[in-house]
N, CA, C and O atoms as a CHARMM CRD file, in Angstrom:
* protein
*
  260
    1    1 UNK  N     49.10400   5.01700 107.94100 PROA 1      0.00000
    2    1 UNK  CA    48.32300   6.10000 108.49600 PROA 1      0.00000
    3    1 UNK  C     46.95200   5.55500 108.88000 PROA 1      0.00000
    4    1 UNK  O     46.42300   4.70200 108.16700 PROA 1      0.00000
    5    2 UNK  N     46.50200   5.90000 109.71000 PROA 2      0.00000
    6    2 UNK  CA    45.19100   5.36900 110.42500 PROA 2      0.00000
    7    2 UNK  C     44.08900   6.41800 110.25800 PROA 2      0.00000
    8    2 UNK  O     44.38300   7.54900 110.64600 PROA 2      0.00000
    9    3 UNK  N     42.47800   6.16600 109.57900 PROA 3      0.00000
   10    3 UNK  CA    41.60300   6.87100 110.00900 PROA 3      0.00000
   11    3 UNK  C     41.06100   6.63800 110.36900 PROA 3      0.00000
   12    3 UNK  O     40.99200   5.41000 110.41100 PROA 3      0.00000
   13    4 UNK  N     39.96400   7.41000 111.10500 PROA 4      0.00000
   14    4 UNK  CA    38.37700   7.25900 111.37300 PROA 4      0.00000
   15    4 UNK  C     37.20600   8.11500 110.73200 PROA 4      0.00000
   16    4 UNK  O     36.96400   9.31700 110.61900 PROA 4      0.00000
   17    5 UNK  N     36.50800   6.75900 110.31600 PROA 5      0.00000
   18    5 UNK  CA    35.83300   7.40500 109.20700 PROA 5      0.00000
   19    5 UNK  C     34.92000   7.66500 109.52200 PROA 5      0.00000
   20    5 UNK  O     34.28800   6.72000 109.99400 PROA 5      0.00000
   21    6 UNK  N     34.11000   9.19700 109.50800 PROA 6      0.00000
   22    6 UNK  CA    32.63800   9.42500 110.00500 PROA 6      0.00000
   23    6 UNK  C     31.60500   8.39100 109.88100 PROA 6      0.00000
   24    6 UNK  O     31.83400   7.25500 109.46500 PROA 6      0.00000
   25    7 UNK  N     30.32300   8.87900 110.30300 PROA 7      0.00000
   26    7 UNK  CA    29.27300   8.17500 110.45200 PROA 7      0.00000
   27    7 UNK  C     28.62400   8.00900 108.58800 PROA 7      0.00000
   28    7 UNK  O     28.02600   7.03700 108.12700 PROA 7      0.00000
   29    8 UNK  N     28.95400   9.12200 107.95100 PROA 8      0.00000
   30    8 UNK  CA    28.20600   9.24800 107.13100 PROA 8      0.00000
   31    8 UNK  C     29.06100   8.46100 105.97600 PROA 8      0.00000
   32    8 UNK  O     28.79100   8.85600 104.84200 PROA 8      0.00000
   33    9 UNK  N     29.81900   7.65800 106.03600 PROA 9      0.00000
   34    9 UNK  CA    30.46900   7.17200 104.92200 PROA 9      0.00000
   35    9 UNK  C     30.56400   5.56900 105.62100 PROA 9      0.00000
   36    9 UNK  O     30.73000   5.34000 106.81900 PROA 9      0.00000
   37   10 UNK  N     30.41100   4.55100 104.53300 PROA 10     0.00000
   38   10 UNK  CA    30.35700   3.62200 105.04300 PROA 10     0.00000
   39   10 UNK  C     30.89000   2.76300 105.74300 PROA 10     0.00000
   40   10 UNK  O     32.07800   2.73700 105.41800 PROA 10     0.00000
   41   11 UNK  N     30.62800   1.81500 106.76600 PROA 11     0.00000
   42   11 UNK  CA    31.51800   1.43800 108.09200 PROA 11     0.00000
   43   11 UNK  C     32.07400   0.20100 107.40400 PROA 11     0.00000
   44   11 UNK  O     32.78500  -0.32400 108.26100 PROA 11     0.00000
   45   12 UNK  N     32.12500  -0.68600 106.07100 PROA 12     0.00000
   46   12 UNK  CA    32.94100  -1.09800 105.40700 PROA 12     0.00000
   47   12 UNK  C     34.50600  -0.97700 104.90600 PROA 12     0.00000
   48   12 UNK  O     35.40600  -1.80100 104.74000 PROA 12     0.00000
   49   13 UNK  N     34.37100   0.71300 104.71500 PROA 13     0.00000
   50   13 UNK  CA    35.77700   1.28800 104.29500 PROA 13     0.00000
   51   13 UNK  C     36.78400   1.07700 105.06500 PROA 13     0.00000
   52   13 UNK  O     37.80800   1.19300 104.39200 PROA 13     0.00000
   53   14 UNK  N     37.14400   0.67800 106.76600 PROA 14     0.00000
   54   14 UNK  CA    37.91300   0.54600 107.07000 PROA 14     0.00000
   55   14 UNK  C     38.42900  -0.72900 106.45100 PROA 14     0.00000
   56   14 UNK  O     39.55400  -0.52400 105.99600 PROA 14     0.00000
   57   15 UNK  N     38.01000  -2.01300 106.25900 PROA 15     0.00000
   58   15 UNK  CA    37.98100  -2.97100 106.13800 PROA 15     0.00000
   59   15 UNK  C     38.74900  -2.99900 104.89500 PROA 15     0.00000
   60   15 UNK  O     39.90100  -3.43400 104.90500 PROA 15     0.00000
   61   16 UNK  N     38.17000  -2.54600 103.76900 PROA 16     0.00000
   62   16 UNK  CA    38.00200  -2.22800 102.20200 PROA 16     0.00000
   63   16 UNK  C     39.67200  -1.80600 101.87500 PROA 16     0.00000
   64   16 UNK  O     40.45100  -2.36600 101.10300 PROA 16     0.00000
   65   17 UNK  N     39.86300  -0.80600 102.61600 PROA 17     0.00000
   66   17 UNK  CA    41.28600   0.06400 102.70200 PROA 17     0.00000
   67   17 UNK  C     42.21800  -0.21800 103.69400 PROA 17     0.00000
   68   17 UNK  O     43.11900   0.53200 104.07200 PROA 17     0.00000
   69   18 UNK  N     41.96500  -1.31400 104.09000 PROA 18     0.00000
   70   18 UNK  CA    42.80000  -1.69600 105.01700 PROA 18     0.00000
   71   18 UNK  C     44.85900  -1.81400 104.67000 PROA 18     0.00000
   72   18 UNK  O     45.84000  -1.47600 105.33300 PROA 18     0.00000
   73   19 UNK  N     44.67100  -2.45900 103.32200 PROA 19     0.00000
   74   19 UNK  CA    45.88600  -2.18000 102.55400 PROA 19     0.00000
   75   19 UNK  C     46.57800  -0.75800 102.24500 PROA 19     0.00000
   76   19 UNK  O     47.64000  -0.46800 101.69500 PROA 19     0.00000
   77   20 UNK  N     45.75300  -0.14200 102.70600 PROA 20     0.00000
   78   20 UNK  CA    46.56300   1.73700 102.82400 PROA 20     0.00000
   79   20 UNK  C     46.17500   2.48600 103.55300 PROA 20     0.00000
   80   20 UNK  O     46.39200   3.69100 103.42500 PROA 20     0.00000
   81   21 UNK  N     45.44500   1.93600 104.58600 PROA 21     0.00000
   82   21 UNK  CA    45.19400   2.44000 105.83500 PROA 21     0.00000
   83   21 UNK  C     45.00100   1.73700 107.35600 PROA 21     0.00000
   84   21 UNK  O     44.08700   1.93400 108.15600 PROA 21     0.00000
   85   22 UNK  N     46.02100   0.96500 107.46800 PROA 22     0.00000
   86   22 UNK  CA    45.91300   0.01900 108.36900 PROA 22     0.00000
   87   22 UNK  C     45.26800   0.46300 109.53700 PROA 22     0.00000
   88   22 UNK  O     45.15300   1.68500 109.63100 PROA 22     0.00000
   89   23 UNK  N     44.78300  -0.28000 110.52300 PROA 23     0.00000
   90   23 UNK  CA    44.29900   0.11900 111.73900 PROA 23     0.00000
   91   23 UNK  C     43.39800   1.14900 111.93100 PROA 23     0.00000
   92   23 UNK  O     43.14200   1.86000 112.90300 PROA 23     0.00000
   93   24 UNK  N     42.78700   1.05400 110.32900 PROA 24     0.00000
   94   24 UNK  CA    41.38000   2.41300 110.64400 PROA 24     0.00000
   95   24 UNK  C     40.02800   1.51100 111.05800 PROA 24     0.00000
   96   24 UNK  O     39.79200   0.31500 110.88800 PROA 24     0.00000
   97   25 UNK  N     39.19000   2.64400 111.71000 PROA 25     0.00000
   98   25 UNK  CA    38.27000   2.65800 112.28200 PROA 25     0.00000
   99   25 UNK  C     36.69700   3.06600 111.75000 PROA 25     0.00000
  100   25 UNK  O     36.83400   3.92800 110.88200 PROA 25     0.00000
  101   26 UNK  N     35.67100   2.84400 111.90200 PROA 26     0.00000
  102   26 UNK  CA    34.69400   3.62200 111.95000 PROA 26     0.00000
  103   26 UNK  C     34.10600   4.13400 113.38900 PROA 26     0.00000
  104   26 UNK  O     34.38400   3.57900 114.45200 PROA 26     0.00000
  105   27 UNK  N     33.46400   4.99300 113.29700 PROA 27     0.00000
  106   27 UNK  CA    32.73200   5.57300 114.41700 PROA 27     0.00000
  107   27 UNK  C     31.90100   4.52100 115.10600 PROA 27     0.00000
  108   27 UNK  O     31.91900   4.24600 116.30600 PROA 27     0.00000
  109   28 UNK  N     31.18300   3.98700 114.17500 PROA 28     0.00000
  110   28 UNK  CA    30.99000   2.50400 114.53200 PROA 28     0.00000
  111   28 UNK  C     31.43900   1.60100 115.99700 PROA 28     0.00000
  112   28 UNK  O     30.90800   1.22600 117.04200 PROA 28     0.00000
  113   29 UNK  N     33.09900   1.52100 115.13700 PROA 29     0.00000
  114   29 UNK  CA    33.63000   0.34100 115.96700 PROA 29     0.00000
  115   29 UNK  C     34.14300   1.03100 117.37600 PROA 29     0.00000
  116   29 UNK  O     34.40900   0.38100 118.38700 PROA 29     0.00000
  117   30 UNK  N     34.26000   2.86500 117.22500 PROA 30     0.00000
  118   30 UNK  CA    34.41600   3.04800 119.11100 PROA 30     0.00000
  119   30 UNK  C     33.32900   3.45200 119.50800 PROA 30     0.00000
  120   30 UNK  O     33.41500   4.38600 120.30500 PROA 30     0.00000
  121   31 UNK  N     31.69900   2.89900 119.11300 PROA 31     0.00000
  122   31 UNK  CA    30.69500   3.40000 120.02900 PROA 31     0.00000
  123   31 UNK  C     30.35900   4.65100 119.81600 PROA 31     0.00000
  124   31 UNK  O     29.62200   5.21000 120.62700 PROA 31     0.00000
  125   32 UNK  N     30.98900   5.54100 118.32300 PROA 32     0.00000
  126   32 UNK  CA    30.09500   6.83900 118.30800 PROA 32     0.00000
  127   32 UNK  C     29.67700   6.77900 117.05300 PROA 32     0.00000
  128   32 UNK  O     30.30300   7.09300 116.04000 PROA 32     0.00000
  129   33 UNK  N     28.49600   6.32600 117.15900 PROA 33     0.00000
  130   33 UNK  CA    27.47000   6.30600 116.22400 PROA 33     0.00000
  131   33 UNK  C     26.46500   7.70600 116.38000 PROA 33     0.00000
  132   33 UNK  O     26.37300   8.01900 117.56700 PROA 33     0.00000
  133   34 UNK  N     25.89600   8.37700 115.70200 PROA 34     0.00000
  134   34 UNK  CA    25.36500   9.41500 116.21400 PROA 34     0.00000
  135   34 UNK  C     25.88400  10.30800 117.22800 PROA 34     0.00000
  136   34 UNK  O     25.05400  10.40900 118.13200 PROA 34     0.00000
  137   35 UNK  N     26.98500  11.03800 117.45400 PROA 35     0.00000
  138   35 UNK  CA    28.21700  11.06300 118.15200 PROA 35     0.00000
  139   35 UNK  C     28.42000  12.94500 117.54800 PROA 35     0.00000
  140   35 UNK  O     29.05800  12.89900 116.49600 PROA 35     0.00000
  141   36 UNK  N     28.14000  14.14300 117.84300 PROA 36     0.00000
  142   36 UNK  CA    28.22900  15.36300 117.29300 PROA 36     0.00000
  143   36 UNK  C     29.55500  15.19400 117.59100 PROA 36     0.00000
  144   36 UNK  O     30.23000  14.64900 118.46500 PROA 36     0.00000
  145   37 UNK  N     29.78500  16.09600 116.17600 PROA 37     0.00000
  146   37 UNK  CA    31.19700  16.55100 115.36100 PROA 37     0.00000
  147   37 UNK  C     32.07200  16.78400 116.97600 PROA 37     0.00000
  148   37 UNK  O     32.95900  16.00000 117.31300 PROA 37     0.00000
  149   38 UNK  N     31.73300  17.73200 117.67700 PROA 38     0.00000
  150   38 UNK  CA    32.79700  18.25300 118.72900 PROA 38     0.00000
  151   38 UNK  C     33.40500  16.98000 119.45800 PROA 38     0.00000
  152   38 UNK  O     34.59300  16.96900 119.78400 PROA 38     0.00000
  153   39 UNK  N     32.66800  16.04700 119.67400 PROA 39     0.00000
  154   39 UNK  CA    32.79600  14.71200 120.65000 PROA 39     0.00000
  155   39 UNK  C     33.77700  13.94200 119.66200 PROA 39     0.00000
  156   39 UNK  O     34.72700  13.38600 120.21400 PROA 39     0.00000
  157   40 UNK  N     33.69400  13.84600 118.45500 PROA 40     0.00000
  158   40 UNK  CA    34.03100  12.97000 117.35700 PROA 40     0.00000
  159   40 UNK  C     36.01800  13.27600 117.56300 PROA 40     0.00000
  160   40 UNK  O     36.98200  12.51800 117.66000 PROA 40     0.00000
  161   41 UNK  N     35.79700  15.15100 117.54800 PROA 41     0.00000
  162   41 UNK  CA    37.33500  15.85000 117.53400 PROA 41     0.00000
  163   41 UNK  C     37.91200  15.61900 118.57600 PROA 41     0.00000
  164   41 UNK  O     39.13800  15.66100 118.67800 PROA 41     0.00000
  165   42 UNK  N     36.89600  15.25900 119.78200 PROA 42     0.00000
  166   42 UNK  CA    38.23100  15.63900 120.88500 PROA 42     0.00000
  167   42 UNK  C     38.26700  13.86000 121.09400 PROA 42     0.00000
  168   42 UNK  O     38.77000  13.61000 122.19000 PROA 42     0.00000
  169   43 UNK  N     37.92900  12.78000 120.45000 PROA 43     0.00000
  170   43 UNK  CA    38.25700  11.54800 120.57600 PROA 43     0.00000
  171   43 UNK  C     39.36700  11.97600 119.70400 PROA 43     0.00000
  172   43 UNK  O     40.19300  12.08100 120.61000 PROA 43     0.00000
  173   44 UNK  N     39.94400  12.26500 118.77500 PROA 44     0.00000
  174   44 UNK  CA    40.69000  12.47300 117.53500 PROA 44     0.00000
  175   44 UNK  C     41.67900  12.88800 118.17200 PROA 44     0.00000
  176   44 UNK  O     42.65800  12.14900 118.27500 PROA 44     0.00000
  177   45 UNK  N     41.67500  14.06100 118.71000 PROA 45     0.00000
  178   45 UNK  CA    42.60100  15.44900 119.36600 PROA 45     0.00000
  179   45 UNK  C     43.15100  14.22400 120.69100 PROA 45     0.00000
  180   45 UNK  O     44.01100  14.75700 121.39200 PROA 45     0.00000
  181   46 UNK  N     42.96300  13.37000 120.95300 PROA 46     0.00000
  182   46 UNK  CA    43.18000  13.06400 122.54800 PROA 46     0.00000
  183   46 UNK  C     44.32300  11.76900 121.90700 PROA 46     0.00000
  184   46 UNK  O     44.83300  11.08600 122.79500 PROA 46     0.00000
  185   47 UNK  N     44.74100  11.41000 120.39700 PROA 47     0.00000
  186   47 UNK  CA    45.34700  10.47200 119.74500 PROA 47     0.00000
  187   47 UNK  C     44.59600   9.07700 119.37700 PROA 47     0.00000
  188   47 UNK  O     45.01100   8.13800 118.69800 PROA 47     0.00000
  189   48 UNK  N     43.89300   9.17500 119.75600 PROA 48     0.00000
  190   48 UNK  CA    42.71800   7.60800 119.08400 PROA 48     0.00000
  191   48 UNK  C     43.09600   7.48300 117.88200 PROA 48     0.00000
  192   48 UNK  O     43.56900   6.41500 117.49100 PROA 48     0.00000
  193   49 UNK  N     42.96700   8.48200 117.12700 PROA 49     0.00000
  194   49 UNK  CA    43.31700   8.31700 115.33200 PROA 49     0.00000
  195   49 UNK  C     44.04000   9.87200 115.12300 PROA 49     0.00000
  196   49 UNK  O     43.62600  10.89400 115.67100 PROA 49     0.00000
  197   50 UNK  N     45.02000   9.80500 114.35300 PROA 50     0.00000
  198   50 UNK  CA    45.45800  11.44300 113.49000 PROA 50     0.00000
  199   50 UNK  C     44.98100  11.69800 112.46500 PROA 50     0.00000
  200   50 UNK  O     45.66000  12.46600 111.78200 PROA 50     0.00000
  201   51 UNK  N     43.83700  11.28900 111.94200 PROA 51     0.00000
  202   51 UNK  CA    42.97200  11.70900 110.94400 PROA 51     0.00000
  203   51 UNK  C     41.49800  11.52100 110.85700 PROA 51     0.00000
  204   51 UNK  O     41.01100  10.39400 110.95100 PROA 51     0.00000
  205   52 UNK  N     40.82900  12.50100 110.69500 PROA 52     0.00000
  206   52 UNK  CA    39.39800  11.98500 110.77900 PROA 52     0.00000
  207   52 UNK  C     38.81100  11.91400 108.84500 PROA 52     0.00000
  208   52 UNK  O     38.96900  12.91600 108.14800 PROA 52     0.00000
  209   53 UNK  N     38.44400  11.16700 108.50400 PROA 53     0.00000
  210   53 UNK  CA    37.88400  11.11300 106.85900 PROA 53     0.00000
  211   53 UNK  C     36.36200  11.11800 107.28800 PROA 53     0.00000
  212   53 UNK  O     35.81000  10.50700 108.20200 PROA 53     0.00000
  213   54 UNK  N     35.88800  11.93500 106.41200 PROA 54     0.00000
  214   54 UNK  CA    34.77600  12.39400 106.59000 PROA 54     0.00000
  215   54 UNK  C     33.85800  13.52000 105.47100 PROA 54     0.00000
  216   54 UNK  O     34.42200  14.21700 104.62600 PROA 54     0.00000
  217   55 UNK  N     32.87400  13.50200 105.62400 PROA 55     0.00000
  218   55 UNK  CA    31.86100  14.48300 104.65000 PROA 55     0.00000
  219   55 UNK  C     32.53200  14.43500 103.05100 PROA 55     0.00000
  220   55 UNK  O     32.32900  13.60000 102.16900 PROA 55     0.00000
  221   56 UNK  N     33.20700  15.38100 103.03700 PROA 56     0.00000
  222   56 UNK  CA    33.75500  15.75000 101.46600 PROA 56     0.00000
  223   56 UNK  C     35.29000  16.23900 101.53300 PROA 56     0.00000
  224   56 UNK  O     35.69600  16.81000 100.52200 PROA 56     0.00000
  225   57 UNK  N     36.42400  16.04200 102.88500 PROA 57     0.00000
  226   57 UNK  CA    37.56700  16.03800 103.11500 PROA 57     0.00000
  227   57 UNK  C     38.16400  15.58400 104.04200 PROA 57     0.00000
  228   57 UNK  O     37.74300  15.50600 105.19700 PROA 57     0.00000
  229   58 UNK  N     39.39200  15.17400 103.56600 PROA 58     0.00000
  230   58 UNK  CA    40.04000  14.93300 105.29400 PROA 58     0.00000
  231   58 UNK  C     40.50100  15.60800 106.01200 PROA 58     0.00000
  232   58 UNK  O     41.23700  16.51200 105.61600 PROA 58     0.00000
  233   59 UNK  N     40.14700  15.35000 107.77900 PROA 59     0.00000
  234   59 UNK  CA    40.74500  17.07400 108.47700 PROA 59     0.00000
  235   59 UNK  C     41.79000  16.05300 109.20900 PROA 59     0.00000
  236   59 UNK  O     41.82500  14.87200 109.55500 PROA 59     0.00000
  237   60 UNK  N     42.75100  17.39800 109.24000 PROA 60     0.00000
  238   60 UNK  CA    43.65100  17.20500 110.10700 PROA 60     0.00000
  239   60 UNK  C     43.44300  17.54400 111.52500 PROA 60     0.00000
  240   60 UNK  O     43.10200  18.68700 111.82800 PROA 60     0.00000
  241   61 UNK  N     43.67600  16.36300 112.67600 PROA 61     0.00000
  242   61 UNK  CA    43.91600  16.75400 114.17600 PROA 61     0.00000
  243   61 UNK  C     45.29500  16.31700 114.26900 PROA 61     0.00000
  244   61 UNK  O     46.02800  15.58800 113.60100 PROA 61     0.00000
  245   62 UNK  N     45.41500  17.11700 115.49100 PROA 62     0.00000
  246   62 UNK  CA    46.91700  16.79200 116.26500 PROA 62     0.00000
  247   62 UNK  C     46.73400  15.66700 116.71100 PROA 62     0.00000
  248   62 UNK  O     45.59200  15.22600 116.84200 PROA 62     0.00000
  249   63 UNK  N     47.76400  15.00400 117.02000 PROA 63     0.00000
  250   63 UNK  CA    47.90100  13.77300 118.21400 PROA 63     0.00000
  251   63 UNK  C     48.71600  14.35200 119.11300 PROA 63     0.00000
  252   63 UNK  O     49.59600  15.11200 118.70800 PROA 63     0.00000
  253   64 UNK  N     48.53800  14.05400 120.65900 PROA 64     0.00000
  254   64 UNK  CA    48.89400  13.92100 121.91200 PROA 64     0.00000
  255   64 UNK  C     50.27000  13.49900 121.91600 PROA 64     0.00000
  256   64 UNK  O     50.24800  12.28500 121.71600 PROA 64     0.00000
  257   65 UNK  N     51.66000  13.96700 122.06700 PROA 65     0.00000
  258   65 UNK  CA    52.49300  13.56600 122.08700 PROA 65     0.00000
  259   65 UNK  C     53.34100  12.87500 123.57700 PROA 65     0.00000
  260   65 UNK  O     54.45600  12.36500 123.47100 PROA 65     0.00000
């Protein structure tokens, strides 16, 4: 399962968790650094990642089938 992990949690964790979350991301590594929540979802919603980890839960988006 792949995430992307907000801005506010550290851009290490993909790295860190890579063993149970292969191919995750930080906001970081696609250029949205400072990036409001709505912009963040519809990178998410459009299939970039099916999970965003973030604040104090993980949300679920759809992916693009």
């Amino acid at each position: 399962m792949k995430l992307l992990f907000d801005e506010n949690l550290s851009p290490k964790l993909p790295n860190r968790l890579s063993d149970l979350f292969p191919n995750s991301l930080h906001v970081r590594d696609v250029g949205m650094e400072a990036t409001t929540d709505p912009i963040v979802w519809d990178y998410v919603s459009q299939g970039h990642s099916p999970l965003r980890a973030g604040r104090l839960a993980i949300f679920l988006a759809m992916q693009n089938s």
